[in-house]
C-alpha positions as CSV (number, residue, x, y, z in Angstrom):
1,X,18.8,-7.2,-4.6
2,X,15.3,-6.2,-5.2
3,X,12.5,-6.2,-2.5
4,X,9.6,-8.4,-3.6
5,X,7.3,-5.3,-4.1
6,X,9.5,-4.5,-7.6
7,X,8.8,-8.4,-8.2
8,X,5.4,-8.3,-7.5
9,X,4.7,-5.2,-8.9
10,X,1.6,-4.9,-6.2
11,X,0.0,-8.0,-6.7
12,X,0.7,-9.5,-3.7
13,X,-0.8,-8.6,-0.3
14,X,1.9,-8.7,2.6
15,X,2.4,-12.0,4.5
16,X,0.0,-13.4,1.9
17,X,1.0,-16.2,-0.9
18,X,-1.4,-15.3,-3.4
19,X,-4.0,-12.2,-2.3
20,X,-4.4,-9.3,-4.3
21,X,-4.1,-6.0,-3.6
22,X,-8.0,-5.7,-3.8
23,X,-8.0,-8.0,-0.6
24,X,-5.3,-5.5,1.2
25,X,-6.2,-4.3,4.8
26,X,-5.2,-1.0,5.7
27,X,-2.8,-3.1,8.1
28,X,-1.3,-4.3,4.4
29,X,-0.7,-0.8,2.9
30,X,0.8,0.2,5.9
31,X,2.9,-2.2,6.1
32,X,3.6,-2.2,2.0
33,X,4.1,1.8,2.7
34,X,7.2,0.1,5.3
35,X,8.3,-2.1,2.7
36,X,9.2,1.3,0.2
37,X,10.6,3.1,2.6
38,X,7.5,5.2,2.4
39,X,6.5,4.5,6.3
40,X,6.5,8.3,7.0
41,X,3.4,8.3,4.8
42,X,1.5,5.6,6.7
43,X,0.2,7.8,9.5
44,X,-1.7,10.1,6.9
45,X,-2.5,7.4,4.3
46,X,-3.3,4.7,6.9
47,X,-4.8,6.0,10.2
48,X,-6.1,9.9,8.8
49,X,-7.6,8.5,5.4
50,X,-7.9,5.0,5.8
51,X,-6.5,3.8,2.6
52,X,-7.2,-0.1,2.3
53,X,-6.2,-2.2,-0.9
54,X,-9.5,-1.0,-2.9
55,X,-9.0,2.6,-2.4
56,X,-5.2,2.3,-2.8
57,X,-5.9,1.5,-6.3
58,X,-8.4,4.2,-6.7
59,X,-6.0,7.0,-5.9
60,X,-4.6,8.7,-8.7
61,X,-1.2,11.8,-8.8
62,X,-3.7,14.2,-9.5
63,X,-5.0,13.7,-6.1
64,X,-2.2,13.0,-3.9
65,X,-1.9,16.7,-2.4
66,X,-3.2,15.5,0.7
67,X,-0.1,13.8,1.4
């Protein structure tokens, strides 16, 4: 069975019927980090960087070494 992340390909915010990802806390990327099995992530992402929904989308591989 797929999780709804695969079905909602990220447009979704967590807990939310119809929000986009631009309308994400950093509470929702944490919690969508959780959802991946990426939770291990979350502390850097989430509480060092304070990624919200915005700057989520802003992030591209190129400059993900600070993960």
């Amino acid at each position: 069975m797929s999780n709804k992340w695969e079905k909602e390909r990220l447009v979704m915010a967590p807990g939310d019927s119809g929000g986009s990802v631009l309308s994400w806390t950093i509470s929702d990327v944490r919690a969508w980090l959780t959802e991946l099995g990426m939770a291990r992530y979350a502390k850097v992402i989430c509480d060092q960087h304070r990624v919200d929904g915005p700057a989520l989308l802003m992030i591209q591989v190129t400059q993900t070494s600070w993960i």
